[in-house]
Each structure stands twice: as C-alpha cells, then as structure tokens.
C-alpha positions, 0 to 999 in steps of 0.5 A: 149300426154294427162295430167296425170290429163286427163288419170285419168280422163279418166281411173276413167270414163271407157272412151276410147276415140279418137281424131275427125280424129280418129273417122273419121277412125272408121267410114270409118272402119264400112263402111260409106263413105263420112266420114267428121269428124270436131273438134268442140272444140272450139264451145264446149269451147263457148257453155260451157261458155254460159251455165255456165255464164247463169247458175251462173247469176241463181244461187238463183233459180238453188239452189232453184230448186236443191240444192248447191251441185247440182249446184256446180257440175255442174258449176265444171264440166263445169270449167274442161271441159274448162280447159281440152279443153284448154289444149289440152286433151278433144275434140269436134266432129261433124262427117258426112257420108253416110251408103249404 
C-alpha cells in the first residue's frame, strides 16, 4: 500500500501508475507476447545517486548555467525520488515483448 505522501504525490500529478508486473499484464493485454517485465528499482536508486553526487560536485557551474532555484529542484526531486523508492512507493521497470 502506498505512503499517503505518495497518493499525494501521485493524485497532485494526474499519474496512474502501476507496478513492473502490473504493466507486464497491460502489455500482454494489448497483445504482445513474450512479455518480460523487470523491476529495475534499485538500478533507478543508483542512477539517481550518481547524477545527484555529480551534480552537487558542480553545483557553481549548474548555477551559473541556470539559476539556484533551477538547481534546488532538481536535486529536491532527486532526493524524493530516492526516498520514495526506498520506501517501497516508486518503482523502475524495464519491460520487453514481441508485437506480431
């Protein structure tokens, strides 16, 4: 079940998401076959530390580039998206199948 924080999240966006294996099942509805569907969530976690320790190391040129409010944003949404992985509400997927 969700974080209340999450549903708001999600309600505030206009999202309807799913889960990786609930997509899988979307796919295989609409025909393809050979449906793969991979929770890639913690790959997603690394990515997002990478960019973000990237990021903050240039943070005098990203505010040059940009602005500080440019650059809180994004590392804000980064840090969310981190915690809202580690806690179970956002999710990661990598989905494969065949179309004939």
């Amino acid at each position: 079940e969700p974080t209340d924080r999450f549903k708001a999240y999600v309600a505030g966006r206009g999202y309807h998401l799913l889960s990786p294996s609930q997509y899988g099942k979307v796919l295989e509805s609409v025909g393809f076959t050979s449906v793969l569907a991979e929770d890639r969530t913690e790959q997603f976690v690394e990515v997002l530390k990478d960019e973000l320790t990237r990021t903050l190391a240039q943070k005098e040129q990203f505010v040059a580039e940009t602005s500080e409010s440019d650059f809180k944003y994004i590392v804000d949404g980064w840090e969310a998206k981190i915690v809202r992985c580690g806690e179970g509400d956002q999710k990661w997927g990598l989905f494969y199948g065949k179309k004939e």
